[in-house]
KENU-846275 format. One line per 5 residues: number of its first residue (from 1); for each residue y, z, x of C-alpha. Coordinates in Angstrom, 1 decimal, always signed. Last residue first. Layout:
% residues N
NUM	Y Z X; ... .
***
This chain:
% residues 385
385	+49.1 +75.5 -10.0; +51.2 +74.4 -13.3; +51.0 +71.2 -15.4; +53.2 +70.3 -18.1; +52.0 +67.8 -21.1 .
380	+54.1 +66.1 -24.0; +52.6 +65.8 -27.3; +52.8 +63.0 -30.3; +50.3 +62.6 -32.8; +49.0 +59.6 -32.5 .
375	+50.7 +56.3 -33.1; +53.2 +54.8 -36.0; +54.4 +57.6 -37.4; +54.1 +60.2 -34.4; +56.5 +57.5 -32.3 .
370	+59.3 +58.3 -34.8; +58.7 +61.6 -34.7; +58.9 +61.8 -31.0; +62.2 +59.8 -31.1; +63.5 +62.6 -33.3 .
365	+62.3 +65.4 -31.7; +66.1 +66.4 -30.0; +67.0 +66.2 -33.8; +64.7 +68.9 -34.6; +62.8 +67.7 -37.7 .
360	+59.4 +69.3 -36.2; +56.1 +67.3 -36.6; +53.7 +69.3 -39.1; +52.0 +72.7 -37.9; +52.0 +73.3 -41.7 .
355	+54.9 +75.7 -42.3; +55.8 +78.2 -40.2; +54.6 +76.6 -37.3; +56.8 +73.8 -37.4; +55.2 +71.7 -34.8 .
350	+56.4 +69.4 -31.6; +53.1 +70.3 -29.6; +53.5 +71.2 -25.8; +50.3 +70.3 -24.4; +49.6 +72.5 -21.5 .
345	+47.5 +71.9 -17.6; +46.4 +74.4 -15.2; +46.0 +75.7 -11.8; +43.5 +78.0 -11.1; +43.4 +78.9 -7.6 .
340	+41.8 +76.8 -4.7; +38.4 +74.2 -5.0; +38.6 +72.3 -1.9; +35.7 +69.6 -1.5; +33.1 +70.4 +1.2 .
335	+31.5 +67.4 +2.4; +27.8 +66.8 +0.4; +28.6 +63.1 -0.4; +31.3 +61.7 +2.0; +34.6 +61.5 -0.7 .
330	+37.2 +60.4 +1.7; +38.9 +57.6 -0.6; +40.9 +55.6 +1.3; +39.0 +56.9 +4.5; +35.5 +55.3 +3.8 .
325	+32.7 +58.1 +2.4; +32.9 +57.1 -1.8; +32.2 +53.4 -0.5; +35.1 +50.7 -1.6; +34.0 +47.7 -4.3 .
320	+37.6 +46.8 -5.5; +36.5 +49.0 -8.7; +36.3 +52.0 -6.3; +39.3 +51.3 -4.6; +41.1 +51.3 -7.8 .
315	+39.4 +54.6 -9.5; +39.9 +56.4 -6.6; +43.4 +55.4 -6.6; +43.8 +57.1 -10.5; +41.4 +60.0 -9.4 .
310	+44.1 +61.4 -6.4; +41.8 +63.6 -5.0; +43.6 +67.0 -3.5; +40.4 +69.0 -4.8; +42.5 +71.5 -7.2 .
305	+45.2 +69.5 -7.7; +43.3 +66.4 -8.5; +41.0 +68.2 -10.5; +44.1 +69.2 -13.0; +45.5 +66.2 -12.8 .
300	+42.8 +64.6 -14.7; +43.5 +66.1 -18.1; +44.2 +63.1 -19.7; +40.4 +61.9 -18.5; +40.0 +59.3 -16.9 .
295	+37.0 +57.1 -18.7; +33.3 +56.9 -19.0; +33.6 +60.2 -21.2; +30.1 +61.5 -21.5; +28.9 +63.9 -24.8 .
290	+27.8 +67.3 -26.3; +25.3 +68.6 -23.3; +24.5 +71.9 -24.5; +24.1 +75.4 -22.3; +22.9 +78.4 -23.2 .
285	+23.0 +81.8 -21.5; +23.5 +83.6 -25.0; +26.7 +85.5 -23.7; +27.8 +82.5 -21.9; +27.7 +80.4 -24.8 .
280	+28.3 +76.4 -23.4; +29.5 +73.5 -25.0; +29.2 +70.8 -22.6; +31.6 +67.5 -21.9; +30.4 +65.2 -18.5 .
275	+33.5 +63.7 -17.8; +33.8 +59.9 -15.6; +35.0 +58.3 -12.8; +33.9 +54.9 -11.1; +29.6 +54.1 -11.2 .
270	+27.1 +55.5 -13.4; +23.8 +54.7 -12.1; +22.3 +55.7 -15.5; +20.0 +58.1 -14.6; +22.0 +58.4 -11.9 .
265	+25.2 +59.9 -14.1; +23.2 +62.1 -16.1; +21.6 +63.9 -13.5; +24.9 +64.5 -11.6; +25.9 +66.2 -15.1 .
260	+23.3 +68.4 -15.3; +23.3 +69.4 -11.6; +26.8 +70.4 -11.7; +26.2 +72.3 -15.9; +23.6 +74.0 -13.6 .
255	+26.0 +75.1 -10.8; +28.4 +76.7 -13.8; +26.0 +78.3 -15.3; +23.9 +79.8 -12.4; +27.9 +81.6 -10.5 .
250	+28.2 +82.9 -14.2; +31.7 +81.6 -16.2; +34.2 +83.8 -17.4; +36.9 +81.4 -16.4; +36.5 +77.4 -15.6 .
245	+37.8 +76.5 -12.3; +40.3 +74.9 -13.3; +42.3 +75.1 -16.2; +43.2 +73.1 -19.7; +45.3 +74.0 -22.3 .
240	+45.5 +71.9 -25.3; +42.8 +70.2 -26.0; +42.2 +68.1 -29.3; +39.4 +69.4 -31.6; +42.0 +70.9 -34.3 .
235	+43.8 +72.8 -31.8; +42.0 +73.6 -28.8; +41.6 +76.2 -25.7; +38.0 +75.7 -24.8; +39.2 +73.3 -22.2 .
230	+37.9 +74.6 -18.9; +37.5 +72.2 -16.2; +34.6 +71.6 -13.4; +33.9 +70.8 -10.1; +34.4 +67.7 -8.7 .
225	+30.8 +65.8 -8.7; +29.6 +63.5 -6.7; +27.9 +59.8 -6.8; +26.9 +57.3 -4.3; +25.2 +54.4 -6.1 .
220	+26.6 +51.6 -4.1; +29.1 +50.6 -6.7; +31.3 +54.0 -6.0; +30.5 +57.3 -8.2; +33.1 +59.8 -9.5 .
215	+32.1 +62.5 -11.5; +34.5 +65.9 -13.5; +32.4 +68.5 -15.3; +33.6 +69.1 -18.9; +33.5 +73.1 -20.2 .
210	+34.0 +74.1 -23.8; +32.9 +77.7 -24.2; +31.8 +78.1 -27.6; +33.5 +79.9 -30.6; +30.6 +78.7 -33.2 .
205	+28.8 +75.7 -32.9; +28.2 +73.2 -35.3; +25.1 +71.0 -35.6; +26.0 +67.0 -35.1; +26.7 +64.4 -37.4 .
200	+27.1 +61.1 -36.7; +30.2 +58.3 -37.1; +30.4 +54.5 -36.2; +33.5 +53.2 -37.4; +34.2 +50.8 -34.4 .
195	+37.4 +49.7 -33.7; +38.4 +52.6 -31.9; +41.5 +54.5 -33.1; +41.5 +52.4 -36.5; +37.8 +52.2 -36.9 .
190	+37.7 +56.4 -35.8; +40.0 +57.5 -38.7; +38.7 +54.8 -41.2; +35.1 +56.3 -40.5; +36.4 +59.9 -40.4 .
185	+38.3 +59.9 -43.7; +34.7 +58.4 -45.1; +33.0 +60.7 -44.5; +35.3 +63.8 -44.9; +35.7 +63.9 -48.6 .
180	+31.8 +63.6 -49.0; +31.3 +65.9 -46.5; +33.7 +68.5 -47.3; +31.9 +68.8 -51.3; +28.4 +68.7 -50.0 .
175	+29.4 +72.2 -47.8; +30.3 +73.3 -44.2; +31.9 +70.2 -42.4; +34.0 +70.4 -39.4; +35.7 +67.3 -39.3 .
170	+36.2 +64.4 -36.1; +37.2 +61.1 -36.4; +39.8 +61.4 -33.6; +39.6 +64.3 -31.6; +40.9 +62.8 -28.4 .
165	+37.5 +61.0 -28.2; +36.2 +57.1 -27.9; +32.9 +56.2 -29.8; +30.3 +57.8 -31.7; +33.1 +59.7 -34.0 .
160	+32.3 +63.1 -35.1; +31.1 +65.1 -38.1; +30.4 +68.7 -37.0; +27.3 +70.5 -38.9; +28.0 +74.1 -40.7 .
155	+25.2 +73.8 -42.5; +21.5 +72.9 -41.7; +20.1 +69.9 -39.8; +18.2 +68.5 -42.9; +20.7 +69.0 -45.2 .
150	+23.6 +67.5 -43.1; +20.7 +64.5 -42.4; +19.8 +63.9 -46.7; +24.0 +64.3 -46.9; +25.1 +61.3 -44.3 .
145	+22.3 +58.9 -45.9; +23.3 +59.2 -48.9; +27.1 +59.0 -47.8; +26.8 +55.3 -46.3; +25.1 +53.6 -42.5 .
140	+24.9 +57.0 -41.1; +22.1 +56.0 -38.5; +19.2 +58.4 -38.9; +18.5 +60.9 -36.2; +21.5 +62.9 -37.2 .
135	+22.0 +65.7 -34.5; +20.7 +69.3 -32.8; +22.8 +69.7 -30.1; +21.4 +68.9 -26.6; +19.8 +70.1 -23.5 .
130	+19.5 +68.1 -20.2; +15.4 +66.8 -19.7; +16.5 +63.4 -18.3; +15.3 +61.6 -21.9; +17.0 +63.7 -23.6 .
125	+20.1 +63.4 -21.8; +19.5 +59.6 -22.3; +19.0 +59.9 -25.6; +21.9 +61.8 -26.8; +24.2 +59.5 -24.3 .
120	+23.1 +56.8 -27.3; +24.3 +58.7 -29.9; +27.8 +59.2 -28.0; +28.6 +56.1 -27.1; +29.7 +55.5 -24.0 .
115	+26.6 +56.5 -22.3; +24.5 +54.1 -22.0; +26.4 +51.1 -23.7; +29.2 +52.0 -20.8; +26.6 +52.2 -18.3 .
110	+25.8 +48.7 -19.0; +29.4 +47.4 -19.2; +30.0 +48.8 -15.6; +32.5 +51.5 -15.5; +36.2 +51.7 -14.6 .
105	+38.5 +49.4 -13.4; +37.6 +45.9 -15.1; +37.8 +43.2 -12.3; +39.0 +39.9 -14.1; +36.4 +37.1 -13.8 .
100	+36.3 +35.8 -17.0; +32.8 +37.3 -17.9; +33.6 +40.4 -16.3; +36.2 +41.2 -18.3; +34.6 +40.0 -21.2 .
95	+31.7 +42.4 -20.6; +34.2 +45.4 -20.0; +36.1 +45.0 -23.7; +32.6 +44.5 -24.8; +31.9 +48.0 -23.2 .
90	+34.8 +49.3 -25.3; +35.3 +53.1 -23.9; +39.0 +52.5 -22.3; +39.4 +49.9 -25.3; +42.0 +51.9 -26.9 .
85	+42.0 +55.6 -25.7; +42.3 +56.1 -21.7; +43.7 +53.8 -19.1; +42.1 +50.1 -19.5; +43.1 +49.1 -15.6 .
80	+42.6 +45.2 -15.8; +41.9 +43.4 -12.3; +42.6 +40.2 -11.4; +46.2 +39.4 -12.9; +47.8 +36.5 -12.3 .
75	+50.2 +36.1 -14.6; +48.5 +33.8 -17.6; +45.0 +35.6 -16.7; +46.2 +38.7 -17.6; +48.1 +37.8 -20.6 .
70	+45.0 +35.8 -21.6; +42.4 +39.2 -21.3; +44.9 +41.1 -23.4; +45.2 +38.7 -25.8; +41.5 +38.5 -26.1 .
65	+40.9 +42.1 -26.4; +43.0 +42.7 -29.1; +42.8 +46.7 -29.6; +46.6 +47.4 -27.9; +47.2 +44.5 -30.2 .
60	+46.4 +46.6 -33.0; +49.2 +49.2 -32.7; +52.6 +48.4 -33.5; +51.8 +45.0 -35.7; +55.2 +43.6 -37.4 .
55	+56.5 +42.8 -33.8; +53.5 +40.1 -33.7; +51.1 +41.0 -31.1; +51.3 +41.2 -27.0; +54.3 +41.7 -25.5 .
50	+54.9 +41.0 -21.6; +55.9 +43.3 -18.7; +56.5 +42.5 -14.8; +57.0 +44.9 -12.1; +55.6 +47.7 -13.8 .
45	+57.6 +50.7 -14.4; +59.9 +49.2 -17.3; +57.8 +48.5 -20.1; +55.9 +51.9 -19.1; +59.3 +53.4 -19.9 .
40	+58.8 +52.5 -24.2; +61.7 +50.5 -25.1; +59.6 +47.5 -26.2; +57.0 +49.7 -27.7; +57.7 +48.7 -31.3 .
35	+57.4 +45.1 -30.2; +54.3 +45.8 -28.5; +53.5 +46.7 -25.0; +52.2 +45.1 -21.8; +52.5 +46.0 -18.4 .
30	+51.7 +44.1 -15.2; +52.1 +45.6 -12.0; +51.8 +44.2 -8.3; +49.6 +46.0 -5.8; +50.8 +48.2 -2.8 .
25	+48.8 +51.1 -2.8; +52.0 +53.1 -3.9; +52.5 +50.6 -7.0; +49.6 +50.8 -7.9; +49.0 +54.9 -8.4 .
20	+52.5 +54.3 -10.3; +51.3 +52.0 -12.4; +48.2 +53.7 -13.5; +50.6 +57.2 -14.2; +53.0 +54.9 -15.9 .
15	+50.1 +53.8 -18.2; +48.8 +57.3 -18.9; +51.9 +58.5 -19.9; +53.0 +56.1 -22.3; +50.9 +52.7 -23.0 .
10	+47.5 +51.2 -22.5; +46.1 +47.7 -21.0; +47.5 +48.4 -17.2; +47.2 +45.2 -15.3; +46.4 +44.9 -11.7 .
5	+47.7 +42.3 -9.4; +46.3 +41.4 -6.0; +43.1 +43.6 -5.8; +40.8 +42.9 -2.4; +42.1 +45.7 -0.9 .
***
């Protein structure tokens, strides 16, 4: 292992999952948090732990990429673990890693600019003969623009974020009225989540079948795929239930939405783990590629319990320049890969449902109100086999 200290440039659940995967391959832990975070657990998981930001500023430095890059290279830190969210999809965030020698863990810089974004993943699944929605071919630089594209595509279109995911920066718009509300909601939506307020529009699809197909490729252009997951349970574009294998799903469909994904990833030469998303109708036998997450997912444990992979290490050996077939990570292309019964994953929302699905004033969701103010909304996950 060629990694001697990694550091973990996220927070909550997904960093304590990075620093536990770590911590049992033997590699010293950095966290780092802001001042409101400073009682937040992934402070205390890692072995050492430094703020970043002014204690005014609760979420931008978690976008600072030069702070983060300094804090690393203060400690000792060669290698940077982005998680998911933040900069997990910034390929400049990548390029400067790479620049100051700090191994990034997770996809080349290249392949993020490829796929990353989802505009430009359009054009390469064109370009490798996988179908797509019907989109904006013009860049929405301002609401003119925006209208002249919804008009051209047809009503109801889907107004989404070109970078990161979660939901963020996404509307469902069906008249003049919703898009000039939603515009410009979704650009500061997505600039504050992202840093980059890039949004397109996208034809709308009703009640599909949303199925992502789980990759992971080494540096020496080995790639697989592990099966697939089922997340057409949502509430208001963020998933909340999640199983594997997908349901209702014909033996054809679900091996094409395989090849379609693999075909994806080489055209780019993807390389660590990644989610090929697809609306699919079953009952129309259609299938369209919506976007590329070059990131672990949140729902990740779901593929690890049905394959037995543990993605997080995978991720690490893979960045420290390990083949998909060595014995760490036991991936030989073409091996069987165990697919068992459908285990699943939940977000448990804190809502008041009989009002407006707004955070509950339960005392015991206090703390997770608190957090809901200041960063997304906040959910906790269970997963079941």
């Amino acid at each position: 292992m060629n990694i001697k200290k990694l550091l973990v440039a996220n927070r909550g659940e997904i960093a304590i999952r990075v620093l536990r995967a770590a911590t049992e391959l033997g590699i010293p832990t950095v966290a780092v948090y802001t001042y409101e975070d400073r009682y937040s657990l992934h402070r205390y998981k890692a072995d050492e732990a430094y703020q970043i930001g002014r204690d005014d500023e609760p979420l931008k430095p978690y976008l600072d990429i030069e702070a983060i890059l300094r804090t690393a290279k203060e400690n000792g830190a060669d290698a940077i673990h982005p998680g998911y969210g933040f900069l997990a999809e910034n390929a400049t965030f990548a390029r400067r890693c790479q620049e100051e020698g700090v191994i990034f863990v997770g996809p080349r810089p290249e392949v993020m600019e490829a796929l990353g974004d989802k505009v430009a993943a359009k054009r390469v699944a064109v370009q490798c003969q996988v179908p797509i929605i019907e989109s904006s071919e013009a860049e929405l630089v301002d609401l003119e623009v925006a209208l002249n594209e919804a008009h051209r595509i047809g009503y109801p279109v889907m107004l989404k974020a070109a970078s990161g995911g979660g939901g963020r920066g996404m509307r469902v718009i069906r008249t003049d009225d919703e898009l000039e509300k939603g515009f410009f909601e979704a650009r500061n939506e997505a600039l504050k989540a992202f840093g980059d307020d890039t949004v397109f529009l996208e034809k709308f699809v009703e009640r599909p079948k949303h199925i992502e197909v789980q990759l992971v490729a080494d540096n020496h252009g080995n790639i697989v795929h592990l099966y697939e997951r089922d997340c057409s349970v949502q509430r208001r574009f963020q998933k909340v239930v999640e199983i594997a294998p997908a349901l209702d799903l014909a033996d054809h469909q679900r091996h094409l939405l395989y090849e379609y994904a693999l075909r994806l990833g080489r055209a780019v030469n993807y390389n660590n783990v990644g989610t090929v998303e697809f609306l699919v109708n079953p009952e129309l036998d259609r299938i369209y590629f919506i976007e590329v997450n070059p990131r672990i997912q949140v729902e990740h444990t779901v593929t690890e319990m049905i394959t037995g992979i543990d993605l997080i290490k995978t991720q690490i050996y893979i960045a420290a320049g390990y083949n998909l077939s060595s014995p760490e990570i036991g991936l030989e292309p073409g091996a069987n890969r165990s697919k068992p019964a459908s285990p699943f994953s939940a977000a448990l929302l804190p809502k008041t449902p009989r009002t407006t699905l707004s955070p509950t004033t339960a005392p015991s969701w206090r703390i997770a109100r608190r957090a809901a103010s200041v960063f997304a909304s906040t959910r906790a996950r269970c997963i079941r086999a």
